[in-house]
N, C-alpha and C positions, 0 to 999 in steps of 0.2 A: 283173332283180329277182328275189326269192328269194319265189316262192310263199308265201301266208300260210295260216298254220295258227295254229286256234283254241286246239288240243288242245299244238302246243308241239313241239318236237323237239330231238335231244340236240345239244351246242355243246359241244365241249373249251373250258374257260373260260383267258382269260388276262389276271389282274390287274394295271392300270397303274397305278407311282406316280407322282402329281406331273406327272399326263397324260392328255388326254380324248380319242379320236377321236370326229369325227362321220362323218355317213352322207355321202359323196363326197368324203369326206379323203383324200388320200393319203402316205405319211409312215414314215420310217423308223423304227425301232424297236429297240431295243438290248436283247438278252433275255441275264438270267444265271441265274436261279434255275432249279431242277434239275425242280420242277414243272410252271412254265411251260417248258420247252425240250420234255418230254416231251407237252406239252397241244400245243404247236406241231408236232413232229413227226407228232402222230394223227393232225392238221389236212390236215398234208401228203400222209399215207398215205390219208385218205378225198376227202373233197370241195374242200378246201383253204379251208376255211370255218372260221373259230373267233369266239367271242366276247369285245368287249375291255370289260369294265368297272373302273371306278377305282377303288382304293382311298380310304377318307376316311381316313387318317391316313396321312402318306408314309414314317415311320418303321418299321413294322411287316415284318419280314422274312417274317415266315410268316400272313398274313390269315385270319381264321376267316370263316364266312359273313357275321356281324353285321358286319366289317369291309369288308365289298367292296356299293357300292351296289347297289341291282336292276337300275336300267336303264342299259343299256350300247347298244354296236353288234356288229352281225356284220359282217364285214370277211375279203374275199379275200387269202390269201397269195399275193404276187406271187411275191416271190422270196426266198430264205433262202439266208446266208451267214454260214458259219464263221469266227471271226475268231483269232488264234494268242493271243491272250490267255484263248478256252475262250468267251467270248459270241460268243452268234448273232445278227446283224443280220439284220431282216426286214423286205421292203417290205409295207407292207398298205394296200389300198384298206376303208373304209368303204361298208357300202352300204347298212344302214336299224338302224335302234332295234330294239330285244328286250328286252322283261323276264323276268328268270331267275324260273323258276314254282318249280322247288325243284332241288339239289342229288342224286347221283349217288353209291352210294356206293362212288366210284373212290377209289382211295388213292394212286394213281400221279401223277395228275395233275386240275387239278381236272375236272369237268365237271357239266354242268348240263343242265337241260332249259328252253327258254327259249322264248316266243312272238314273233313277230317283231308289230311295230306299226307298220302302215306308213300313210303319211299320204293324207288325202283331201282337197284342196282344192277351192273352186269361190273360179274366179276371182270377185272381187265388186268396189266400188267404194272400200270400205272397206282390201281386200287392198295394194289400187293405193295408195291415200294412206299408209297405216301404211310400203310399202316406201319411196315417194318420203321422207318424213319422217325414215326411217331410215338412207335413205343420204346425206341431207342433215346430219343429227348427225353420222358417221360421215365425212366429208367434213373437218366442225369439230372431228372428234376426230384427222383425221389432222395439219390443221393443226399443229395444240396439242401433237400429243403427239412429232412429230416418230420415233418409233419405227418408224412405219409409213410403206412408202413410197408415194410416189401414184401411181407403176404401178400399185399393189395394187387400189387405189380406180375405177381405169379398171376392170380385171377382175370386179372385185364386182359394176359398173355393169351388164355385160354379162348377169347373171343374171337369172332373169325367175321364176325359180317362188318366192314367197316362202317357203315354208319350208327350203329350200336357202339361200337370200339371207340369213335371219339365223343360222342356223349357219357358213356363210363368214365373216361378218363378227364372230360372237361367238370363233372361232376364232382371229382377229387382234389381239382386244384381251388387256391384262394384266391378267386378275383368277384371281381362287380358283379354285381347283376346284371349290368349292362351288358357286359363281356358273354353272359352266359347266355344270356339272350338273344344276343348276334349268332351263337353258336345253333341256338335252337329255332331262330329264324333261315338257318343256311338249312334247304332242304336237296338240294344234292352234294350227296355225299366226298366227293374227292375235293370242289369249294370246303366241305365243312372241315376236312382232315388236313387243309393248306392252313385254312384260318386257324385251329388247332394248333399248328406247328408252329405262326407266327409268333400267337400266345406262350409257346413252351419256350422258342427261343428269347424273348421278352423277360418270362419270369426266370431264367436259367440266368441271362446276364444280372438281371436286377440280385438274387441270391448269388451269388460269384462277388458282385463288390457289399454284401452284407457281409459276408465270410471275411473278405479282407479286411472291411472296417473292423468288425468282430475281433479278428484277429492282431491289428494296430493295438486296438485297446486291450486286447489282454496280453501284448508284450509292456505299452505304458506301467500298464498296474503290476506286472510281475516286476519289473524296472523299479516303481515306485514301494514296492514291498521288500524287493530285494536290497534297496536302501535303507530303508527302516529297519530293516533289519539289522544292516551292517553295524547303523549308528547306532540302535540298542544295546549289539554286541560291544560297540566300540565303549559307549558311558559307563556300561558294565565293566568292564577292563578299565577304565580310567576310575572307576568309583573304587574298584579292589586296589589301584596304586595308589589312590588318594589324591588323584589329579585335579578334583572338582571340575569333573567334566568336561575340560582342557576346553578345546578350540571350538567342538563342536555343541558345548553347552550356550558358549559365547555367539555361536553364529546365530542360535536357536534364538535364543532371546534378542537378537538385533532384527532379527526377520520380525518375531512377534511387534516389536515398538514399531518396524517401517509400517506393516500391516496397518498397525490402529490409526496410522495418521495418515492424511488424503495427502498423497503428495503428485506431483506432477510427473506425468510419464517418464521425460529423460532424468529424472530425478531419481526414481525409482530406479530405474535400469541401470544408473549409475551405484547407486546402494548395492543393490545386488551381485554388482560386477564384483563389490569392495567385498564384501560379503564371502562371496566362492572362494575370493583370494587367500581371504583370514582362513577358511574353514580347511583350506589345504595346507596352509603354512604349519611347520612344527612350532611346538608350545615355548621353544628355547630359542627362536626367533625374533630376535630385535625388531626385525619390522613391523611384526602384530602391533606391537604397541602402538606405532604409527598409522596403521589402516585402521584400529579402532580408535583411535581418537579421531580420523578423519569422518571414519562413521556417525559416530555423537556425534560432533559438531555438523553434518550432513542433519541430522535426524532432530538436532534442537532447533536450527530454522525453521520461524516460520513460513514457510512458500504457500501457504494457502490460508492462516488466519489473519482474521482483521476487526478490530474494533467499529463498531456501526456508531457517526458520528452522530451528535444531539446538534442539529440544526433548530434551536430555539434560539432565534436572534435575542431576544429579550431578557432569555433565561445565561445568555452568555455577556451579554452588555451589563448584567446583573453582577456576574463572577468578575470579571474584568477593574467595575471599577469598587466590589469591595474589596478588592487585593491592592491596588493600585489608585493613587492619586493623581489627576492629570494625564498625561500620555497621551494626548486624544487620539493625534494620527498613528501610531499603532493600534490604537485600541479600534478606531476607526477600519483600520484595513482588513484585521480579523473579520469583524460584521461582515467588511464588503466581499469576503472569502464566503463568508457561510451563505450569505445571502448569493452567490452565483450559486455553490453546489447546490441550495436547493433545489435552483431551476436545471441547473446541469444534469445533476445525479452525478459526471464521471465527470470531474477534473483534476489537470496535473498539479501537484502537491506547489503551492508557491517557495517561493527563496525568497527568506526576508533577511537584512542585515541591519542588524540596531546597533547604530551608533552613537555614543557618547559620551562622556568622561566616568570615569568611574563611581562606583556609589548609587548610579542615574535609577537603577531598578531594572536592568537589562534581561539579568539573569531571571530573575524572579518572574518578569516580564511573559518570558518566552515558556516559566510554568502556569502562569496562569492561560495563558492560551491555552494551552494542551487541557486544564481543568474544562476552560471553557466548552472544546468542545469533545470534550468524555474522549478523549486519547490518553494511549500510554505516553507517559516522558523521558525519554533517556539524554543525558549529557553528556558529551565529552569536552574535554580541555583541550586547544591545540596551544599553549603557551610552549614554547618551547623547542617544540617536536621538530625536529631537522633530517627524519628519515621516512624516506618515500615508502618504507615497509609499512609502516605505524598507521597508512591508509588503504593500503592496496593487501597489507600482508608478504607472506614470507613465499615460498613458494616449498612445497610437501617434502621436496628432496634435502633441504637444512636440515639439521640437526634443531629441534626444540621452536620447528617450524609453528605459525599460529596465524589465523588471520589478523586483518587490518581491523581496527578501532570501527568502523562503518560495520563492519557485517556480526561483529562483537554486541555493540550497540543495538541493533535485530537482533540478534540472540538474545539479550538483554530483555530488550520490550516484550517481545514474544509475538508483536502480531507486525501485518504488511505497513499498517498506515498508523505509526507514531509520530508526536511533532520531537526531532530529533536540533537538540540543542547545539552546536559547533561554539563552542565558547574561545576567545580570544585570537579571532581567525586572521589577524594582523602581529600576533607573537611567533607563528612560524618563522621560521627560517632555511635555505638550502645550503649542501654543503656536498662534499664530494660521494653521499648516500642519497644523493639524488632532491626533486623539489617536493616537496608534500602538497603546494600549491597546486602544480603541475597537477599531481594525482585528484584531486579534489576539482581539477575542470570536467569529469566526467558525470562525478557524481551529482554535483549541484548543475546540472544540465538537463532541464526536464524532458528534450528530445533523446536523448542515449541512455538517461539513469534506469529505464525499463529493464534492460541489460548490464548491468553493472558486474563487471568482473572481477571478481576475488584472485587475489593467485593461488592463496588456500586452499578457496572452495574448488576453481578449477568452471563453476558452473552458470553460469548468467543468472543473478539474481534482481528482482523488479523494487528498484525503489521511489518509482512512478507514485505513491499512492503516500512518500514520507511529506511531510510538511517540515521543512528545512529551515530554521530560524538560525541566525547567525551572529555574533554581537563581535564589535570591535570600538577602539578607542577614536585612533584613526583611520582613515580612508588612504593616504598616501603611499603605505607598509603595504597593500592588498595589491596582488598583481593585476594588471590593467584587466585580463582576460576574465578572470574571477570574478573580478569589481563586475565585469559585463553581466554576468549571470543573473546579479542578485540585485533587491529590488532595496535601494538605500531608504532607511527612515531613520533621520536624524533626529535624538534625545538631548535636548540641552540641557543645561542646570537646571538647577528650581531657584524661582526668588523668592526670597524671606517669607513672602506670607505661605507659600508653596509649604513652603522648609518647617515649617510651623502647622501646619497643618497635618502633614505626615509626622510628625515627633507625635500628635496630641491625637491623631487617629490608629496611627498604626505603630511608631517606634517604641515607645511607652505602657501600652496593654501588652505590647509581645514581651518588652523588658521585665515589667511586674509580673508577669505567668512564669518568665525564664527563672528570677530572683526569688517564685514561690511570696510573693506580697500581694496581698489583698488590694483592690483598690483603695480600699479606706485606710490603708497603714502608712499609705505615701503620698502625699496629696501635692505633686507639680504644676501650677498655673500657669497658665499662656503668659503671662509677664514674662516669668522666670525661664519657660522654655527659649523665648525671645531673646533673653539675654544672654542665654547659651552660644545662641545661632549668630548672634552678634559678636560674642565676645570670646567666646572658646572653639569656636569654627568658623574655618575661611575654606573654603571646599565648593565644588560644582553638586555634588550627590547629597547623601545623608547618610555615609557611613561611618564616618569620625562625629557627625554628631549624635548617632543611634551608642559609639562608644561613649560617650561623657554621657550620657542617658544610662547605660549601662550601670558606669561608677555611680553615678548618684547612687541610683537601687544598690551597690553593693555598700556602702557607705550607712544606709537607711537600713538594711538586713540587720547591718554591726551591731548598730545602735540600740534596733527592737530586741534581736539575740540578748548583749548583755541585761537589757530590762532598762535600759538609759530612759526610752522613750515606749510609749503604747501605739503614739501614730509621727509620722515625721510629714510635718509641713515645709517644705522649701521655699522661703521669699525672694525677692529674685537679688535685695542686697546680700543674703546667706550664699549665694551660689559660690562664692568665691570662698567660703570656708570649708567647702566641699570639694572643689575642682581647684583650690590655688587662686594665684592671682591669673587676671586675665591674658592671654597669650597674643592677644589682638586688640588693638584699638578699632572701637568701632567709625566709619567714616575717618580712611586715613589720608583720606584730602587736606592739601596744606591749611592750615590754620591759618596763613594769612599769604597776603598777594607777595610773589618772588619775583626775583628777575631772574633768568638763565636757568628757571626749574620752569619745565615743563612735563603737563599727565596726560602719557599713551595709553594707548589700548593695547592690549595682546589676546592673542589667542593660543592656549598650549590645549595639552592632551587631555589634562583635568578640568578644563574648562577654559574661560577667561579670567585675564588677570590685569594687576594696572602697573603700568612701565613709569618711571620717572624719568627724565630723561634732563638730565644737567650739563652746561655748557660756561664755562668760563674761558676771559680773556686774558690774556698772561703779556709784556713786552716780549717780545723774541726775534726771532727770523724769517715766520710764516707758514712756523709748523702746522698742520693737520693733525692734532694727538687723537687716536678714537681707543678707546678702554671699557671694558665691561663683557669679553667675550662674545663680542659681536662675530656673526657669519658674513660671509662674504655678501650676501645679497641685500643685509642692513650696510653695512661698510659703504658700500655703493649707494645706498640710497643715501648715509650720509653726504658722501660724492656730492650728490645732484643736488642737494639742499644748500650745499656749501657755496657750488657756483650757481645757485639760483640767486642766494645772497650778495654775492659780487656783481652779479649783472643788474642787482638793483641796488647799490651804493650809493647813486646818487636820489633816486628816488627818496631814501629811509634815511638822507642827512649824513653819509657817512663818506672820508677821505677815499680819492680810489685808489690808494696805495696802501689801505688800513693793515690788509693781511697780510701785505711784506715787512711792516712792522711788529706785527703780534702774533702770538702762535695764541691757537684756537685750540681749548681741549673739550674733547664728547665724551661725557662718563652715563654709563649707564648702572645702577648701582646692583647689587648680589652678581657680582661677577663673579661666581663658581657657576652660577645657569647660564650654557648656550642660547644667545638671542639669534636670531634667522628672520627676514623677513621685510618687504617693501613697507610694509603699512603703518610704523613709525616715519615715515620718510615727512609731513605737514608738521609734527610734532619735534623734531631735529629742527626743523629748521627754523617755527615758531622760536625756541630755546638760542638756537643762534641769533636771530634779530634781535630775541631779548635782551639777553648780552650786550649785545654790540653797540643797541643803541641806549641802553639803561632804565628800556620801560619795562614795567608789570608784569606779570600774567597771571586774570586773574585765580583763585584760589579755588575758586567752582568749577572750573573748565575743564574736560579732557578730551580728550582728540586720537581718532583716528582718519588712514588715510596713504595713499600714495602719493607723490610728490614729481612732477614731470621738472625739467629745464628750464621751461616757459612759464610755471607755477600753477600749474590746472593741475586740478586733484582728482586722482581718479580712484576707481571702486575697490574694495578689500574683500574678504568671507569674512565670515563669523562672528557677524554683528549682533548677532543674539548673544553672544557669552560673552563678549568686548562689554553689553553692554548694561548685562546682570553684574560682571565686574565692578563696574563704573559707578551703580547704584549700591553694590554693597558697600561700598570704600566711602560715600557719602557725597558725590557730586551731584551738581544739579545741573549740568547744560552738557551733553554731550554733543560736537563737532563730527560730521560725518560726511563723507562725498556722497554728490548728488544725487546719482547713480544706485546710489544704495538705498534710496527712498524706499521702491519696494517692498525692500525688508522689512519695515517697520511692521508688518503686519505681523509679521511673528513675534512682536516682542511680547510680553504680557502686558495685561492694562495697570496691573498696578505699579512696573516701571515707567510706564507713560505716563500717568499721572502725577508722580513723581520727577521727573527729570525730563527736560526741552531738548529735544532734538532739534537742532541746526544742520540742515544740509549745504554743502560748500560744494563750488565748483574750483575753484579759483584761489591762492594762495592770499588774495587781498582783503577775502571776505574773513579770511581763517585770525587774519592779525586784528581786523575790526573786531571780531567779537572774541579775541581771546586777549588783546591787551589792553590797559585799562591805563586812566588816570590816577595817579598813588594820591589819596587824600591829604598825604604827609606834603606834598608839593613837590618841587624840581624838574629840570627843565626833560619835557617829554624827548624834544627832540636832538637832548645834548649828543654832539659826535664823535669820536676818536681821534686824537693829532696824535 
């Protein structure tokens, strides 16, 4: 042992990383840096004694003093060896602790001036118990930790000085430097053999739940091996009966499809529940069939793709109006969609319902949006449909169970955010299978459709992200609460020039591509198409005259097929040797001034249409005749027209007992169509003054209107197709309550230009400008005896 000195004496220092000797260590050592090999060398040249303390940070290539601990060992150089790679290997014995008192100021190499602290035992009773306790841990730590061998533990055994005893043994275990440090800073012995112990019981708990972890997972894997197995065994057995792999081949590959596709957790855990079920059921099991179909259909949803929209307002104002002519305000509110999401980024899918007569471009309509903006398009039909199934689905436990047309429809598209068609959403109907309307309040609900529940699926699916287009004829048929959802954009007719434009832009290049004819094989000019639309169509759309468009080209096919003709020209007097004679008069306005004919407006499903409305006087009893399938709510407005006429009898020249002499008859003509409706009521009673008093009316005029008591005319709907009617029938002054100014603005300009709108308040204005002086003569005001 190395004499102790109070005062300290000099020690070439040499820095270990990531390494502790203690005092009776002995231990090779691998030295490369240029300071220590020079600190080792001094060692060599004087007493062969150097000091080894640890670095606290093992990274540190060049350690300043803050970086190298105080207490270390002095340690004998055994032996030193050159190695061809340039490090020195060194054997060095430990032989007691020293704390470095201060630094040397060598530049070559380091060195220090250090005290040596060497230890003083007195055996005691306590000494004896802390070591027994400690090689009894350490016993339990060799167990456990398997790292250490139990030779080791024999040798440890043989030690008798305890502060030797727990440096040997702290030496053995795997902890920090730090750890080991603390051990070799504790310089009385029974402190060093507690701290010791604390360590042993520390790393004993830590190795106890490694073992148990260890042991978890190797029950998993034998669990997960011992399955694989089974199942290998099992496809083996079913490959020898020729089962094709029964249940368990089936489960395999639906796990592989749920895997490749991102679905949402309860989504999943639902699959998989379905999954376990299939995989235990036997192969002669009606129900399989059933929880694998529930599975597909689980696994073809899309719950997580979606088409990323093309928000080029320009590039869809582009698509919009080369499919479509006209349309503004539809075509209008798409833009005003696109142009929010752009600033949006997330908004809820609108509900649009296009209303209009048939023909109008509704359907097609609602495809060119979806082009518009780069969506998939899926359509469904509701004409018909009278079972609340056909929306919501069936529910799993029916025989030939299937979901509802909505989740169909997703399936169909394939992603979250389609523009999703609902065509003829006014031909539903309910019946004792429940309302379909009903069911369809959830969906077109952009608050609750996030959640939309299948009875099929079983699973809340988001149809937050569909763009919901809707088309219907009328608005009346639509349940109140429905109607509330959705956002009305009403499609009137087209006038003439409209109608002619779409034949010459769009009906006639799709007809010639359908019929296989060149453009130059069939040459149709705007005259001719005109007098199509005049005289072989009376319609609000353009789909009866896209059919006579049709025939032509099948007509012109015939002719080039047999070799009659090389190209066919149509002139617009040839049309009629191709389509027959004319089915319509064009402008079917009286040809001359009537008396007791009078021309209403109407408004039906297909558009507007023109009423005639005829009134003659008979001698009789005072009958009221009304004929022509009138509704209760015309009948009535007859009513009010009739005593409007009586309370002005004397006014208009006429006996005040006229009507207890004469029966009055009201014919309205095509009496096989039900008429409904106040807005003939100015026009009934026009026809009755006419009559009655034997003047005019004249031949230009038609009229719409409601008809009070008192003769004030009040407002009607549907003045836009009243009044494309009006114009194609060929009048030139339509009559209109006053109330209904407004509306003009929607008419087109080329009906306004065409025909004079009169607004009326008053039933007095109505007889000014709708009866006339008959040029023939006779007395205007002649009256009835």
């Amino acid at each position: 042992m190395i004499p102790s000195k109070t005062k300290g004496r000099r020690f070439p220092l040499l820095p270990l990383r990531g390494l502790l000797v203690y005092p009776s260590m002995v231990l090779h050592l691998d030295v490369g840096r240029e300071r220590s090999v020079r600190a080792l060398e001094k060692a060599m040249v004087e007493d062969n004694l150097i000091l080894l303390c640890s670095q606290s940070e093992v990274d540190i290539e060049e350690p300043s003093q803050e970086d190298i601990f105080r207490i270390g060992t002095v340690a004998n150089v055994r032996q030193m060896l050159k190695l061809p790679n340039g490090t020195i290997r060194v054997l060095v014995e430990g032989l007691e602790r020293a704390e470095i008192i201060n630094y040397t100021d060598n530049e070559d190499y380091y060195e220090v001036v250090a005290r040596e602290l060497p230890e003083h035992v007195d055996a005691d009773q306590e000494s004896d118990a802390l070591m027994r306790t400690v090689l009894s841990q350490f016993e339990h730590y060799i167990t456990l930790s398997k790292k250490v061998t139990p030779e080791t533990l024999a040798a440890v055994s043989d030690i008798e000085e305890p502060g030797r005893l727990a440096d040997v043994i702290t030496s053995h275990l795997s902890l920090k430097i730090k750890d080991k440090q603390e051990i070799l800073e504790t310089i009385d012995v029974n402190k060093r053999l507690e701290r010791l112990l604390d360590i042993l019981n520390n790393e004993r708990e830590v190795l106890e739940l490694e073992r148990k972890i260890n042991q978890r997972v190797k029950k998993q894997m034998e669990k997960t091996q011992k399955e694989y197995y089974l199942r290998e065994q099992m496809k083996a057995i079913q490959k020898e009966l020729g089962d094709k792999e029964g249940r368990a081949g089936e489960a395999e590959e639906l796990r592989a499809q749920m895997l490749e596709k991102n679905l949402p957790e309860k989504v999943q855990e639902k699959i998989e529940k379905e999954i376990d079920r299939l995989e235990k059921m036997p192969s002669s099991s009606a129900e399989g069939g059933v929880i694998r179909n529930y599975v597909d259909m689980l696994l073809s949803l899309p719950w997580s793709e979606s088409t990323e929209d093309d928000l080029d307002i320009a590039k869809a104002e582009k698509v919009l109006d080369s499919d479509h002519y006209g349309l503004e305000k539809p075509k209008e509110r798409v833009l005003e969609y696109l142009a929010v999401q752009q600033l949006v980024k997330k908004l809820k899918g609108p509900i649009l319902c296009l209303v209009g007569p048939p023909g109008v471009g509704k359907t097609s309509l609602a495809r060119s949006i979806a082009r518009s903006l780069n969506r998939k398009f899926v359509r469904i039909s509701l004409g018909g449909v009278r079972d609340e199934a056909e929306i919501r689905g069936h529910r799993r436990t029916y025989v030939g169970a299937m979901p509802g047309r909505i989740i169909q429809g997703m399936k169909t598209a394939g992603t979250l955010n389609p523009v999703f068609l609902l065509d003829e959403i006014d031909k539903m109907a309910a019946d004792f299978r429940g309302d379909p309307a009903a069911a369809l309040l959830e969906v077109l609900d952009p608050e609750q459709n996030n959640t939309f529940s299948d009875h099929f699926v079983e699973l809340p699916f988001d149809l937050s992200n569909v763009m919901f287009v809707t088309t219907a004829n009328t608005v009346h048929n639509i349940p109140r609460p429905l109607l509330d959802r959705m956002e009305m954009l009403f499609i009137p007719g087209y006038t003439e020039l409209e109608k002619l434009e779409i034949a010459a832009r769009y009906l006639l290049p799709k007809q010639l591509e359908n019929h296989g004819l060149e453009e130059d094989k069939l040459v149709i000019g705007n005259d001719t198409l005109l007098r199509i639309v005049r005289e072989y169509t009376r319609e609000s759309g353009v789909r009866n005259l896209e059919q006579q468009i049709a025939a032509l080209c099948r007509k012109a096919a015939k002719q080039i097929v047999a070799g009659e003709k090389q190209q066919v020209t149509i002139l617009p007097d040839e049309v009629k040797d191709y389509l027959g004679v004319a089915k319509y008069r064009y402008g079917v306005a009286e040809l001359e001034d009537q008396i007791g004919t009078v021309t209403g407006l109407a408004w039906t499903e297909v558009g507007g249409d023109t009423l005639l409305i005829e009134v003659t006087v008979v001698p009789g009893s005072g009958k009221l005749i009304l004929t022509g399938q009138l509704g209760d709510v015309m009948k009535e407005s007859a009513q009010a027209a009739f005593s409007y006429t009586r309370s002005k009898a004397e006014e208009l020249g006429l006996q005040p007992d006229f009507y207890e002499k004469n029966d009055i008859h009201i014919h309205i003509p095509e009496g096989a169509i039900p008429k409904d409706g106040p807005s003939a009521g100015i026009t009934i009673a026009t026809a009755l003054i006419s009559a009655l008093t034997k003047r005019y009316v004249s031949k230009d005029v038609a009229m719409t209107g409601e008809i009070t008591l008192r003769g004030r005319v009040l407002p009607i709907g549907g003045l836009k197709e009243k009044s494309l009617a009006a114009h194609r029938a060929g009048y030139k002054k339509i009559l209109l309550p006053k109330d209904n100014e407004r509306d003009l603005k929607d008419i087109p300009d080329s009906v306004r230009s065409d025909v004079e709108f009169v607004p009326v308040s008053h039933m007095d204005q109505v007889l000014q400008h709708a009866l006339v002086e008959h040029h023939a003569g006779g007395d205007m005001s002649a009256s009835l005896h």
